[in-house]
C-alpha positions as CSV (number, residue, x, y, z in Angstrom):
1,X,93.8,-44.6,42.4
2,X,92.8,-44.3,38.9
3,X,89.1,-44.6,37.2
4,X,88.6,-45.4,33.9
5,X,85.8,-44.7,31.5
6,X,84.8,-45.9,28.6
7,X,82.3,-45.1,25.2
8,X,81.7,-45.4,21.6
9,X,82.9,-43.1,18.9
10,X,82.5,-43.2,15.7
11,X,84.3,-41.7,12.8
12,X,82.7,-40.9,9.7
13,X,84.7,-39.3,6.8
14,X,87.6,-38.2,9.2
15,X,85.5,-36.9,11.8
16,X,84.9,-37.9,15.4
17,X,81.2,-39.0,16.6
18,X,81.0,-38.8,20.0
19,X,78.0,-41.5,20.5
20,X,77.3,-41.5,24.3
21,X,76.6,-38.6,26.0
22,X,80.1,-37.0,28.0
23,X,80.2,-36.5,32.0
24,X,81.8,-33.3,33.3
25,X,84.6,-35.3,34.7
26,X,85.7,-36.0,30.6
27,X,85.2,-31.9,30.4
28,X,87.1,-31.0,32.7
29,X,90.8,-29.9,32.4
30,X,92.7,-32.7,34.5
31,X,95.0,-35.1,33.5
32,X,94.0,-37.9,31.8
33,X,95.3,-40.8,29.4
34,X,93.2,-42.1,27.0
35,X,93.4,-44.8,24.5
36,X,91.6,-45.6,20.9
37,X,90.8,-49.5,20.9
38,X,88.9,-52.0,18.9
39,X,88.5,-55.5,19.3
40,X,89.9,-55.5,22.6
41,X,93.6,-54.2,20.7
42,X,95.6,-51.1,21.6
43,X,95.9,-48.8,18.6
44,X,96.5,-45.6,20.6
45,X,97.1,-44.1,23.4
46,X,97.8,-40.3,24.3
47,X,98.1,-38.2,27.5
48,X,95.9,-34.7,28.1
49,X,94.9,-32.2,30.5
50,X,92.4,-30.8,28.7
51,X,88.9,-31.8,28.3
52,X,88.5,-34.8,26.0
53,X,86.3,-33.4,23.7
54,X,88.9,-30.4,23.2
55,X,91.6,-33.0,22.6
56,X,89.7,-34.8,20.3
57,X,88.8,-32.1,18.1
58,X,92.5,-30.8,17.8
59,X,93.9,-34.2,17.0
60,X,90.8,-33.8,14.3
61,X,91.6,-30.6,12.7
62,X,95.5,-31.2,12.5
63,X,94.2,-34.4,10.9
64,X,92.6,-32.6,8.2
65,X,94.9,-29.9,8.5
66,X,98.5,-30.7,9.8
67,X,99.7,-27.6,11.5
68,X,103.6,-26.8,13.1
69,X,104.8,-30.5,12.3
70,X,101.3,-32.2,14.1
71,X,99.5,-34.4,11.8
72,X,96.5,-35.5,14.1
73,X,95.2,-38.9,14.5
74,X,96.3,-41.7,12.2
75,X,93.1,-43.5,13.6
76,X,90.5,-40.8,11.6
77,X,91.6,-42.4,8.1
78,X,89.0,-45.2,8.0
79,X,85.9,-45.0,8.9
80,X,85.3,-47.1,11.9
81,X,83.8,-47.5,15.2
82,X,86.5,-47.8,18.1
83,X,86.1,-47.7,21.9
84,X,87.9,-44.3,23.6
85,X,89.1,-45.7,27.0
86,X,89.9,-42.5,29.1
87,X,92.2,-42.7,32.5
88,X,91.2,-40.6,35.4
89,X,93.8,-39.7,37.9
90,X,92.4,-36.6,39.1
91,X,94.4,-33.7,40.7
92,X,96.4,-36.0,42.8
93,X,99.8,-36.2,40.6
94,X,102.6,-33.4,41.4
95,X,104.7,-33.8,38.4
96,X,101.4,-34.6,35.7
97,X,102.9,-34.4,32.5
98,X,106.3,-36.5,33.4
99,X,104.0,-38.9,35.3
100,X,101.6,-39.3,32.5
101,X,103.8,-39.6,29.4
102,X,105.8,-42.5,31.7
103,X,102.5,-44.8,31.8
104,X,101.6,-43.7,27.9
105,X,105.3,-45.3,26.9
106,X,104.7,-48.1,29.5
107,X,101.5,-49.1,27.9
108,X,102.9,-48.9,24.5
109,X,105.3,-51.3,25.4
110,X,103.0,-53.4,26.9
111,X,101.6,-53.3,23.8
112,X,104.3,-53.9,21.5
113,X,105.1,-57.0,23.5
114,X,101.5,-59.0,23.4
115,X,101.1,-57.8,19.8
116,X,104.2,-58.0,18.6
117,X,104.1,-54.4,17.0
118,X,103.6,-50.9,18.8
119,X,100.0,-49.5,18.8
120,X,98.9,-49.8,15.4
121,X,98.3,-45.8,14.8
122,X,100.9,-44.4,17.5
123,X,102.0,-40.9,15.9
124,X,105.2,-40.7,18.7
125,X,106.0,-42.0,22.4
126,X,108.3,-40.0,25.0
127,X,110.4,-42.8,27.2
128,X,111.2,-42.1,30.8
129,X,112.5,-44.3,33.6
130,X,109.2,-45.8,35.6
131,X,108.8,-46.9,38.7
132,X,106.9,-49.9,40.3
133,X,103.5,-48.0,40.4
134,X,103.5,-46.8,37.1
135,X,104.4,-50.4,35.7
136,X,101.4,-51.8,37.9
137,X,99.0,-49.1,36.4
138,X,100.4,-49.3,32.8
139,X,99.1,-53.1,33.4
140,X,96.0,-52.4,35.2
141,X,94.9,-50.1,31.8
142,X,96.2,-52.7,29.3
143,X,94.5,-55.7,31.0
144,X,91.3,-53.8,31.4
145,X,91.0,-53.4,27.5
146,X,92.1,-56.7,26.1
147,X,90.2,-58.5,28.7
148,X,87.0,-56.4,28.2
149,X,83.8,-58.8,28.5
């Protein structure tokens, strides 16, 4: 069972705002996919198991300062206000990373086929063969952003 979350950041001169206030279950270090949005369209979406804040702030920096071949978030070059969608799944998945980085790629092509393009600021996507479930949740995400009252 998945939960998702949802808030307002802001980015102001390449850096991140962080305008709501961010619940221990965003701090802790569990795995989580999360997804940069606005206007109810897909412009990223990455995988962690790190707090979100800590992710954040090193797609930030590398932004600013690209470091080993990692050039940060393409999303940090305007300034903007987007909506950070963040996945829980909890401690429930065996193979995390695997399972995670199947669902990123799904969503991303969910993505490329309603808009016609992949997500807008997508720095790199790892494909692996999904199953039923992850399809279903890949959807579930998707269709709980664009269809955002």
């Amino acid at each position: 069972m998945i939960r998702l979350k949802s808030m307002r950041i802001r980015i102001i001169d390449n850096e991140i705002k962080i305008e709501e206030q961010v619940d221990k279950e965003l701090k802790a270090k569990s795995p989580k996919i999360y997804l940069i949005s606005k206007s109810k369209k897909i412009l990223y979406v990455g995988i962690t198991k790190q707090s979100i804040i800590t992710r954040l702030r090193i797609g930030e920096r590398a932004y600013k300062k690209p470091q080993n071949g990692y050039s940060g978030y393409k999303w940090l070059k305007e300034n903007a206000i987007y909506d950070l969608s963040i996945v829980l799944f909890g401690d429930i998945i065996e193979d995390a990373n695997l399972y995670l980085e199947t669902i990123e790629a799904e969503i991303a092509y969910l993505v490329r086929n309603i808009e016609g393009q992949w997500p807008g600021y997508q720095n790199e996507i790892h494909f692996h063969e999904s199953n039923k479930a992850q399809r279903d949740i890949s959807l579930e995400i998707v269709n709980s952003i664009i269809n955002k009252k």
